[in-house]
C-alpha positions in Angstrom: -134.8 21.0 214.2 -136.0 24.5 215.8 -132.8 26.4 215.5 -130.5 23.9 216.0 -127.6 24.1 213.0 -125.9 20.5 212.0 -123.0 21.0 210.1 -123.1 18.6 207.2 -120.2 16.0 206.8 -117.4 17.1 204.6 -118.0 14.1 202.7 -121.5 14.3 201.7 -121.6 18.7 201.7 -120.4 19.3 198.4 -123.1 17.2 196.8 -126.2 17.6 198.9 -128.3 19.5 196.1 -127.7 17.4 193.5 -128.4 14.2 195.7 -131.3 16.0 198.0 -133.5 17.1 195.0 -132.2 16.1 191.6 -134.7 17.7 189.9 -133.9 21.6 191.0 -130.3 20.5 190.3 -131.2 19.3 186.8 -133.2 22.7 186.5 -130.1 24.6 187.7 -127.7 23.0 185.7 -125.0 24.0 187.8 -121.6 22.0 188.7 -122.0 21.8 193.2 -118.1 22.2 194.0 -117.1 19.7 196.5 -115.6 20.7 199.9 -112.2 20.8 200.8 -111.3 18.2 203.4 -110.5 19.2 207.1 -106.9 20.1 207.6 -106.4 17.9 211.1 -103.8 20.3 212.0 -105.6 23.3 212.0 -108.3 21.7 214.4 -106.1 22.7 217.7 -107.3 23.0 220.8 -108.3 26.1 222.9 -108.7 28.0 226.5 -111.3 29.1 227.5 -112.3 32.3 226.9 -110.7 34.7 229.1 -108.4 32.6 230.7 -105.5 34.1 230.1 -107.3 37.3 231.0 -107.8 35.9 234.8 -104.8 34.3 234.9 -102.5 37.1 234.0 -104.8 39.4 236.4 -104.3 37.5 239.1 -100.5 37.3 239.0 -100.5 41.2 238.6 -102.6 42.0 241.9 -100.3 39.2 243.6 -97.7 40.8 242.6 -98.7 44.4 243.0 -100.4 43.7 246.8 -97.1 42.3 247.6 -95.2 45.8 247.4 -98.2 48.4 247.6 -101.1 46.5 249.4 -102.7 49.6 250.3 -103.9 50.4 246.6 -104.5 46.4 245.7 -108.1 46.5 246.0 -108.7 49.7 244.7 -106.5 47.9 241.6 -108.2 44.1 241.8 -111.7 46.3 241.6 -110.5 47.6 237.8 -108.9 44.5 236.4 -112.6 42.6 237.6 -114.3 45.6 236.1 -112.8 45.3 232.7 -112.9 41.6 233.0 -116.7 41.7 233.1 -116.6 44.2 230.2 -114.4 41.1 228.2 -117.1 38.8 229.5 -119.8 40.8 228.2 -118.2 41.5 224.8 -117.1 37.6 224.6 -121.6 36.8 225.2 -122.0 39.2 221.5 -119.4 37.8 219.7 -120.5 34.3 220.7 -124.5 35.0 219.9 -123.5 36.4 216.4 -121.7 32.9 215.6 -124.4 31.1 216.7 -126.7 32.8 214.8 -124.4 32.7 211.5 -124.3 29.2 212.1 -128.1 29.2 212.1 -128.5 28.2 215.8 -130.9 30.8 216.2 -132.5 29.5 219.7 -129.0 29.3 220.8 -128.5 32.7 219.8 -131.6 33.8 221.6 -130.4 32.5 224.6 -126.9 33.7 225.0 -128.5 37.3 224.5 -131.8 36.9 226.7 -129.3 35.6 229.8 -126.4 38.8 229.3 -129.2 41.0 229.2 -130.9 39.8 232.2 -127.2 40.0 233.8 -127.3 43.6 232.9 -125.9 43.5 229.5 -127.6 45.8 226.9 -126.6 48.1 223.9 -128.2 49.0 220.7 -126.1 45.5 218.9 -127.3 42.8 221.3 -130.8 44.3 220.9 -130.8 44.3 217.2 -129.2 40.9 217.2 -131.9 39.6 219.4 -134.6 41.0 217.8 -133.2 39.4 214.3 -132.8 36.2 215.9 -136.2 36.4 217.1 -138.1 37.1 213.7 -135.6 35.1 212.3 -137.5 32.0 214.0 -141.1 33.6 213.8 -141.5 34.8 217.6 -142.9 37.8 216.1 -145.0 39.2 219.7 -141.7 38.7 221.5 -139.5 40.6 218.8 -141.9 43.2 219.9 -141.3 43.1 223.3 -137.6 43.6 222.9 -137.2 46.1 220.3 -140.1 48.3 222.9 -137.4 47.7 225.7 -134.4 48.7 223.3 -136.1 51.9 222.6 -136.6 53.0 226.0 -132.6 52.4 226.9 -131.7 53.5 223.5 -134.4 56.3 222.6 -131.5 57.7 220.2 -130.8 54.9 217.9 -131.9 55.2 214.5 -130.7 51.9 213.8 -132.9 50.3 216.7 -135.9 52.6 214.9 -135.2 50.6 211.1 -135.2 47.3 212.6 -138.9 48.2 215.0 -140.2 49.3 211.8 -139.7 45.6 210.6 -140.9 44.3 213.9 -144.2 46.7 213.6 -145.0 44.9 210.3 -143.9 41.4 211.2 -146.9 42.2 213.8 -149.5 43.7 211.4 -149.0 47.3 212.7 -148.2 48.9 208.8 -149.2 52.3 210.2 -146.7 52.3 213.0 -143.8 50.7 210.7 -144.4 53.6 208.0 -144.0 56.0 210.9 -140.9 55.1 211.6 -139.2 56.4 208.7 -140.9 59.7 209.0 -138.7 59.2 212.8 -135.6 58.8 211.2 -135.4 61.4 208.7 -136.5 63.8 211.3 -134.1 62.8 213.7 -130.9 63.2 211.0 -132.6 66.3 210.0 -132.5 67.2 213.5 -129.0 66.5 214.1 -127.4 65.2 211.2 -123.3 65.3 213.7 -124.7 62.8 215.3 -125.6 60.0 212.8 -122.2 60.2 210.7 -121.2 56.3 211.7 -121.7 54.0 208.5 -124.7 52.2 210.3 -126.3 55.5 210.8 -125.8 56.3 207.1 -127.1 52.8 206.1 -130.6 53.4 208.0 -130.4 57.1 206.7 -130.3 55.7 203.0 -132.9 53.4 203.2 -135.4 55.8 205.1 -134.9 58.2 202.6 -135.4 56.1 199.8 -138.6 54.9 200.6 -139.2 58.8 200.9 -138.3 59.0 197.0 -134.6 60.3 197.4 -133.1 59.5 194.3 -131.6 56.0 194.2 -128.3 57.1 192.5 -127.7 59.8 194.4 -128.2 57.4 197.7 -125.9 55.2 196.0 -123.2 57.7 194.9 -123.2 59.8 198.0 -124.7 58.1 200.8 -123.8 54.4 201.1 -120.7 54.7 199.2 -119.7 57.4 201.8 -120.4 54.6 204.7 -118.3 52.1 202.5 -115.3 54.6 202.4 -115.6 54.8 206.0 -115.6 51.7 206.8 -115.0 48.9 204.1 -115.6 45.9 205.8 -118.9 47.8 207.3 -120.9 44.7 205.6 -124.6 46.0 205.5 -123.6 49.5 202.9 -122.6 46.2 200.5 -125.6 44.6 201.5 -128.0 47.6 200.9 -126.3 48.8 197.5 -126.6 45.5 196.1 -130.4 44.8 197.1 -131.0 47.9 195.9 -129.6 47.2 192.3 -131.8 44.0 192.8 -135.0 46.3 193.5 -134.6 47.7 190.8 -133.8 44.6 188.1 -130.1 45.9 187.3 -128.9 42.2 188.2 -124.8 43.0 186.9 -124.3 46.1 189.0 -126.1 44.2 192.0 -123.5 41.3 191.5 -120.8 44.0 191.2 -121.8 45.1 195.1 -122.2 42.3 196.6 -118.5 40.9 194.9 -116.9 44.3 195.7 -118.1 43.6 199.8 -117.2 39.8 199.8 -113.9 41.1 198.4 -113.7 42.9 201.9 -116.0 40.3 203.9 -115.3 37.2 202.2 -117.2 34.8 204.7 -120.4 37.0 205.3 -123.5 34.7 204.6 -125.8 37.7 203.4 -123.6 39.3 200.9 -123.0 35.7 199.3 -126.5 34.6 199.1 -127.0 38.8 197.5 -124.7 37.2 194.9 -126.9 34.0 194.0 -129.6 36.6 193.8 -127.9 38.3 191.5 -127.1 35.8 189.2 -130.3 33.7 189.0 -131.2 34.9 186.2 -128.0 34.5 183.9 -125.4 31.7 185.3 -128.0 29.4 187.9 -124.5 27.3 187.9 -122.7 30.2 190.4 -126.5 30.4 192.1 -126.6 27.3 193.2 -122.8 26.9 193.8 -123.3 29.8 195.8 -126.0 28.5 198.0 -124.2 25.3 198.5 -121.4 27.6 200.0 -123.9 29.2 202.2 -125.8 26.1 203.5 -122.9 24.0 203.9 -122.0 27.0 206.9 -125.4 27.4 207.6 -127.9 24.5 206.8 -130.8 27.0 208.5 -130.6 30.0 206.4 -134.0 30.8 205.2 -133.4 33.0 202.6 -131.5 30.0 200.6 -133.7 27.4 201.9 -136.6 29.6 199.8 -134.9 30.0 196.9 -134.2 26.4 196.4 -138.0 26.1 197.0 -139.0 28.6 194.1 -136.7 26.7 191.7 -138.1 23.0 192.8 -141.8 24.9 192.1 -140.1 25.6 188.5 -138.7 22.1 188.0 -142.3 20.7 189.0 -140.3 18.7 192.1 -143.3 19.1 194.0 -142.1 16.8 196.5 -138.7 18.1 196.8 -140.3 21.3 197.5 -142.7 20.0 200.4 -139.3 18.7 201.9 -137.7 21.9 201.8 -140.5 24.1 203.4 -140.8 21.3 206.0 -137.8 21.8 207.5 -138.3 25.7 206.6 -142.0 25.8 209.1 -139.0 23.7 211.6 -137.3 26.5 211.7 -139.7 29.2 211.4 -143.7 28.0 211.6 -145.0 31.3 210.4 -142.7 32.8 207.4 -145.2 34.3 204.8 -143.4 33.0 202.1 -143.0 30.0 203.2 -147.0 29.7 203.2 -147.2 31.2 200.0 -145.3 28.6 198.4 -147.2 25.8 200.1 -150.7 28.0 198.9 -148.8 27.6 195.3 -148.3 23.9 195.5 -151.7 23.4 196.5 -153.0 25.6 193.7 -150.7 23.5 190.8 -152.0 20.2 192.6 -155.9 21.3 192.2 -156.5 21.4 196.0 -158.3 24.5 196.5 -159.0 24.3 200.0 -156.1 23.4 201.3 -155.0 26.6 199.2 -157.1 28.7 201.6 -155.9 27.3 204.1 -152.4 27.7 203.7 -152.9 31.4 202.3 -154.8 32.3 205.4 -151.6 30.8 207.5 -149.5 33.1 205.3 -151.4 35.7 207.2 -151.5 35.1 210.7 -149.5 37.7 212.0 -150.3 40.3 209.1 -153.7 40.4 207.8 -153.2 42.3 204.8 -149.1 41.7 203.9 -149.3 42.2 200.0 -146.5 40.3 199.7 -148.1 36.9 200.1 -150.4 37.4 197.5 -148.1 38.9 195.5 -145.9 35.7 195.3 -148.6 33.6 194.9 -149.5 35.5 192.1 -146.3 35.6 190.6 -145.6 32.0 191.0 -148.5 31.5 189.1 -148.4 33.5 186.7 -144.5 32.0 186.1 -146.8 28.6 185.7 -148.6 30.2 183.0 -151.6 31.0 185.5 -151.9 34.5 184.1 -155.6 35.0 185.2 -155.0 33.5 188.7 -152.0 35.6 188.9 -153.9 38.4 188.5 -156.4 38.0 190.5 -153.9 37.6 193.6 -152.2 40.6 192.5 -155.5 42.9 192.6 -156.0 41.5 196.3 -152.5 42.6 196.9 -152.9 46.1 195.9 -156.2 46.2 197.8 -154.5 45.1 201.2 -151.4 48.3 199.7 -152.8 50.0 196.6 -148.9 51.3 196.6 -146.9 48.0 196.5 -145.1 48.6 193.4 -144.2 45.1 192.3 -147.9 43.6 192.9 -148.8 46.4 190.3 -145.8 45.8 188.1 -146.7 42.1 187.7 -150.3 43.0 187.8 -149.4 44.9 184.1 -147.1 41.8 182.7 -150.3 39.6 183.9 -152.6 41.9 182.1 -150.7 42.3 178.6 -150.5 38.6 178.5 -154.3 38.1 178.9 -154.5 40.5 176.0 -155.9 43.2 178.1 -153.7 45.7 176.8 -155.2 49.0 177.6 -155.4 48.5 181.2 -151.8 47.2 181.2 -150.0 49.8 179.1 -151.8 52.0 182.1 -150.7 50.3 184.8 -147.0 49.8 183.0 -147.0 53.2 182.7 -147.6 54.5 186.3 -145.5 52.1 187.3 -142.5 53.7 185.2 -143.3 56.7 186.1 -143.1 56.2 190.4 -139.7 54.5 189.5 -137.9 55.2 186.7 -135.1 53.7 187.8 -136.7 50.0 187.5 -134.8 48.3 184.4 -137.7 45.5 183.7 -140.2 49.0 183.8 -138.6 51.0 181.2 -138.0 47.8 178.8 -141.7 47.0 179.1 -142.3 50.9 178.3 -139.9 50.6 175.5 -141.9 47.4 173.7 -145.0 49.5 174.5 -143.7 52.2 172.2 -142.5 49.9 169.9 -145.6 48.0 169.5 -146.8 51.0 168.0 -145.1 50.8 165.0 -146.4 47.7 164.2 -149.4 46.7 162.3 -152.1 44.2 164.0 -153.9 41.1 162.5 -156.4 38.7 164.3 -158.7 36.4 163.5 -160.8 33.9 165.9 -158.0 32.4 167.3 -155.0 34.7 167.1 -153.4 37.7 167.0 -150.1 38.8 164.8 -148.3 42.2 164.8 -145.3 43.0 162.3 -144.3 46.2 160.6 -146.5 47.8 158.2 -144.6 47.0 155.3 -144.9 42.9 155.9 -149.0 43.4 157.2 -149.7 44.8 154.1 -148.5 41.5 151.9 
């Protein structure tokens, strides 16, 4: 099913969770809405594109050549001109519904055959470079976005989405480049990169340079949301941000205040599942029912549903799911992380290697596969496995904050308590803006209050007063 999107029947759409794997809908709890049926008169027929374009063009020269032939194919040479221009624009608008759709190949294809026709620009490039990581053609994302630069040295936006690309390829050093790119280019010439996309790249490049987040959000990408409130990725980027940093309600208040302006954009809604996962799974998964009954090829929901079959011990269900996951995309770290998970809960250690090593084919030391392994694990109630993956995480990036955050929960459960108050505590200190850091900070200074009793087996605390009786 490489890229190829088939739209479910209205019939069966509302319901394929609940009927596809029971047990993550048990887990989920959550009331699938059923689909509207098709309105038949809606369905009604159209020209094809640009016909009306050629066929009132070609009545116009008739009509002009028949009083002032000498200027009619100076004027037939502008009409074709800014016919090709509607051709050109009709090849975008067509690739991004394919790719919305999750026909990703057919996406790639529209795009690779305008720009061998001559088409370019800096939003079929970042399109096609999306589609193409999208699927896992990593080496030929990086052909592209090397092209795009050349033709569009200027584009800051182009820059964001190699520095992706440069990772996706295991070149870190050349993706953490980048940003230092960006920042100097808006320093540079901060006139030029006013347009809400610009602002959107300068945000994030300037966060991972320790800007501070609520400033960013306050000035920056609300700024690019002024200018432009259906510009969907200032939404997108204020709300994963709120997710980065564990404030789940004011990431759900984003991504609601961007589908109020976008209300059909895939990414924002599956932002809001995010979001609510951990409070009201009913609006998750009713939310990624929305999305998949659109697009049964997004990968992002497709995942989610695999970390909540994990949870539900559907083993099974979950092996379907990242089947047809590797069918759209054979290499997706997570994807193999998951499958490394599986094999560790079903005590088949080598196959665990196997699939980990997969995990890192393109990227030899991504921290983020062991770092879901890890946590996945440790969610199992794995907490010395957990650990373990999260140490070989932070030795691939010894700054990948949320190996080192889990790394402390991981720690404090195994009772190992000075070394994870430690770690806790540099990790709320590099961001205090992280909600789940300052809470475990907060029972950290808490704890301290309390009195401590053991014995062989166990350990109490309580307040003084109660210890003492």
């Amino acid at each position: 099913m490489r890229g190829g999107a088939v739209r479910p029947s209205e019939e069966a759409a509302g319901q394929r969770l609940a009927v596809e794997y029971p047990k993550v809908g048990e887990r989920l709890r959550g009331q699938i809405p059923s689909s509207k049926s098709a309105n038949p008169k809606s369905q009604t027929s159209k020209l094809p594109t640009g016909f009306g374009l050629r066929l009132s063009c070609g009545a116009f020269i008739a009509r002009v050549y028949s009083t002032c032939p000498r200027f009619s194919f100076l004027l037939a040479f502008i009409v074709l001109v800014s016919a090709a221009f509607c051709v050109r624009a009709n090849d975008l608008d067509d690739a991004r519904k394919q790719f919305s759709t999750g026909d990703y190949t057919g996406c790639i294809t529209t795009l690779e055959s305008a720009i061998k026709d001559g088409a370019g620009g800096e939003e079929r490039y970042l399109l096609l470079t999306k589609a193409l990581l999208t699927v896992g053609r990593y080496p030929d994302a990086l052909s592209i976005i090397t092209k795009a630069l050349k033709e569009e040295p200027s584009s800051i936006r182009l820059r964001w989405r190699a520095r992706e690309v440069f990772f996706s390829n295991g070149q870190p050093d050349r993706a953490k480049d980048v940003t230092d790119e960006i920042l100097q280019r808006v320093g540079s010439d901060p006139r030029s990169y006013r347009e809400p996309g610009d602002l959107v790249i300068f945000a994030q490049a300037a966060l991972l340079k320790n800007a501070d987040p609520k400033k960013i959000l306050d000035q920056v990408l609300s700024t690019a949301i002024k200018s432009d409130p259906k510009f969907a990725d200032a939404y997108l980027v204020s709300g994963n941000l709120a997710l980065e940093k564990h404030d789940y309600a004011l990431a759900a208040k984003k991504f609601e205040q961007g589908l109020k302006e976008i209300p059909d954009d895939i990414e924002l809604k599956f932002g809001l599942a995010r979001a609510y996962e951990p409070s009201d799974t009913a609006v998750m998964a009713g939310t990624l029912e929305a999305i998949l009954e659109r697009n049964t090829n997004h990968l992002g929901s497709l995942l989610l549903l695999v970390d909540h079959a994990i949870d539900a011990e559907d083993y099974s269900g979950a092996e379907k799911l990242l089947e047809h996951i590797n069918g759209i995309n054979l290499w997706h770290p997570d994807a193999w992380a998951y499958r490394a998970v599986l094999a560790h809960l079903q005590n088949q250690p080598e196959v665990e290697k196997v699939v980990r090593e997969k995990g890192l084919k393109f990227w030899k030391e991504n921290p983020r596969v062991d770092y879901l392994i890890g946590l996945k694990l440790a969610q199992n109630y794995r907490f010395a496995e957990g650990a373990d993956h999260q140490k070989k995480a932070l030795e691939f990036d010894s700054d990948y904050l949320p190996a080192k955050a889990q790394l402390a929960h991981d720690l404090l459960r195994l009772c190992k308590e000075p070394e994870g108050w430690n770690i806790a505590s540099e990790v709320h200190k590099e961001d205090g803006y992280d909600i789940e850091a300052f809470n475990v900070i907060n029972l950290r200074d808490t704890m301290t209050k309390t009195a401590t009793l053991m014995n062989l087996n166990f350990m109490v605390r309580m307040g003084f007063k109660y210890a003492a009786i």
